[in-house]
C-alpha positions in Angstrom: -43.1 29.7 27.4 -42.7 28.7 23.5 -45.8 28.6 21.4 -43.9 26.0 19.1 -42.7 23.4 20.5 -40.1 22.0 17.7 -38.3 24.0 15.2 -40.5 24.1 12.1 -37.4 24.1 9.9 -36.1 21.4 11.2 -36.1 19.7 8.2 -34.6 22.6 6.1 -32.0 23.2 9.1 -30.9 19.4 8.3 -30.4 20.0 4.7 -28.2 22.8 5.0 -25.9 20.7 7.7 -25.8 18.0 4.8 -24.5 20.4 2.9 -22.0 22.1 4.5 -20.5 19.4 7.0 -20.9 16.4 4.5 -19.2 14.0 7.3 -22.2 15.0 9.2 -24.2 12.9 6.9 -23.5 9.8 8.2 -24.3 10.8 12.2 -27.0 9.2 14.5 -29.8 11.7 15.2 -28.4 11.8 18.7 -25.6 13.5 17.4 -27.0 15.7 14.5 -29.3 16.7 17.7 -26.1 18.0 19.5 -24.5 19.5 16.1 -28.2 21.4 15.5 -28.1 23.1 19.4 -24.4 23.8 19.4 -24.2 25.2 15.7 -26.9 27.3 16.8 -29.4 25.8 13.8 -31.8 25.3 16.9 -33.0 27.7 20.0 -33.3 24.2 22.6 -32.8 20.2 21.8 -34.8 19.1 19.3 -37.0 15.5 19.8 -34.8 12.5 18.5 -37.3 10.9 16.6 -38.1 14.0 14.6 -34.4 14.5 13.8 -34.4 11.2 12.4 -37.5 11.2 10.5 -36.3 14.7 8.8 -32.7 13.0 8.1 -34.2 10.5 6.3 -36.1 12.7 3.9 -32.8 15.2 3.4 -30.7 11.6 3.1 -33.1 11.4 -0.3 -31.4 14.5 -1.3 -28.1 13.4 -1.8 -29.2 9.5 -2.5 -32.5 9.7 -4.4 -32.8 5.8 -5.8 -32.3 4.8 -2.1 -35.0 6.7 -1.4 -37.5 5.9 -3.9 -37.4 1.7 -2.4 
């Protein structure tokens, strides 16, 4: 039984897919979702939304006047 439910470094585990795989930059989060379990950045699937919500904030990483509208 896991006392977490996501992967608190989900966020972090985002940012350094962005930076290694940079073609994985432009994936949906149903994809980065796969990449995250299979690259082993993740113990199970992590929830879809969350994967998006965190790609949007590691997107402002690479593109920060996108992300200041």
């Amino acid at each position: 039984m896991n006392i977490v439910a996501n992967d608190p470094n989900l966020l972090g585990s985002i940012r350094e897919l962005f930076s290694r795989l940079s073609e994985s930059r432009y994936r949906e989060s149903w994809e980065l979702q796969h990449l995250l379990f299979s690259l082993g950045y993740c113990d199970s699937l992590a929830p879809e939304a969350e994967i998006a919500a965190a790609m949007e904030v590691a997107r402002t990483d690479w593109t920060p006047d996108e992300g200041a509208t």
